[in-house]
C-alpha positions in Angstrom: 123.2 -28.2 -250.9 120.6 -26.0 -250.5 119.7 -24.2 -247.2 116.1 -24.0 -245.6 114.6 -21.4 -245.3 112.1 -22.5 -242.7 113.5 -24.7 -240.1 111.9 -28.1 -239.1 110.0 -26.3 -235.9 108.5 -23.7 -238.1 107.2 -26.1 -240.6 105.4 -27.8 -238.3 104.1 -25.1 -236.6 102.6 -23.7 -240.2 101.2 -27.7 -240.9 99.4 -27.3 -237.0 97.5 -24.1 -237.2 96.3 -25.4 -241.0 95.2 -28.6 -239.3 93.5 -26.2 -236.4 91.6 -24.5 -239.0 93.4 -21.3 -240.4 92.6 -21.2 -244.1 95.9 -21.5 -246.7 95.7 -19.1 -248.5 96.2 -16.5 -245.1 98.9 -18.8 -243.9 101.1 -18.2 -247.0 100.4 -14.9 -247.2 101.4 -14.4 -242.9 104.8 -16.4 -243.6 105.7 -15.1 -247.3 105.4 -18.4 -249.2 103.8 -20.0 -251.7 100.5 -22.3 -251.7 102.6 -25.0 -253.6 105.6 -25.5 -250.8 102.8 -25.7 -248.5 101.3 -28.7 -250.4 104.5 -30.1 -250.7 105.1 -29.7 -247.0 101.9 -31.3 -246.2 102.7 -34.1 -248.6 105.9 -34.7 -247.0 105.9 -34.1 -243.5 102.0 -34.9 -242.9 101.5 -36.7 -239.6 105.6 -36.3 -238.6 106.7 -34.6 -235.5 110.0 -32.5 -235.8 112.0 -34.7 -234.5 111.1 -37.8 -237.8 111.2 -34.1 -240.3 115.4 -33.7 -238.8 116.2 -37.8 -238.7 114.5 -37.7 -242.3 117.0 -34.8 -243.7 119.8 -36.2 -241.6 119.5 -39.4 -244.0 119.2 -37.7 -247.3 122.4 -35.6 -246.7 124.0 -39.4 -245.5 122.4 -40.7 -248.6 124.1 -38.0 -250.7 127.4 -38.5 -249.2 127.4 -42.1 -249.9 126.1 -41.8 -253.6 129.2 -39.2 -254.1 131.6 -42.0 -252.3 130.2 -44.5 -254.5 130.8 -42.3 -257.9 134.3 -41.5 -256.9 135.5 -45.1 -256.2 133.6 -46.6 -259.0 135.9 -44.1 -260.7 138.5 -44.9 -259.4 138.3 -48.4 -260.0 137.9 -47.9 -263.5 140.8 -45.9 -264.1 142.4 -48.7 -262.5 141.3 -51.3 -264.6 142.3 -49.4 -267.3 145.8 -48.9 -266.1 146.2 -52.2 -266.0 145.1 -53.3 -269.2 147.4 -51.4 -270.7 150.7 -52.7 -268.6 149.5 -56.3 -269.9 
């Protein structure tokens, strides 16, 4: 999985002094990033504290996991089947 390169404190921070006023474009160019992951950032973690930004990420890693588990058995079950089938 891909690692931030901004943590959750830092983002917020950026989102707080845009909502106290500093324009965008100087904001992007003070923390070397683009104007689009800052839209995306706004669109995303708007109105969240740090806190909701980690519990959010926490659950789409958990999410992940679970899809993978899912995949594997479903696999697994499948060979399965088809081992049986075959003794029959």
């Amino acid at each position: 999985m891909k690692i931030a390169r901004y943590s959750d404190a830092q983002i917020m921070g950026i989102l707080r002094q845009a909502e106290g006023g500093v324009p965008v474009s100087e904001l992007c160019r003070e923390h070397g990033m683009s104007s689009a992951s800052f839209y995306k950032w706004r669109a995303k973690f708007g109105g969240m504290d740090a806190s909701l930004i980690t519990e959010m990420r926490d659950m789409a890693e958990q999410n992940q996991r679970l899809k993978k588990m899912y995949a594997e058995m479903s696999m697994q079950n499948d060979l399965l089947k088809e081992a049986l089938g075959k003794k029959r």
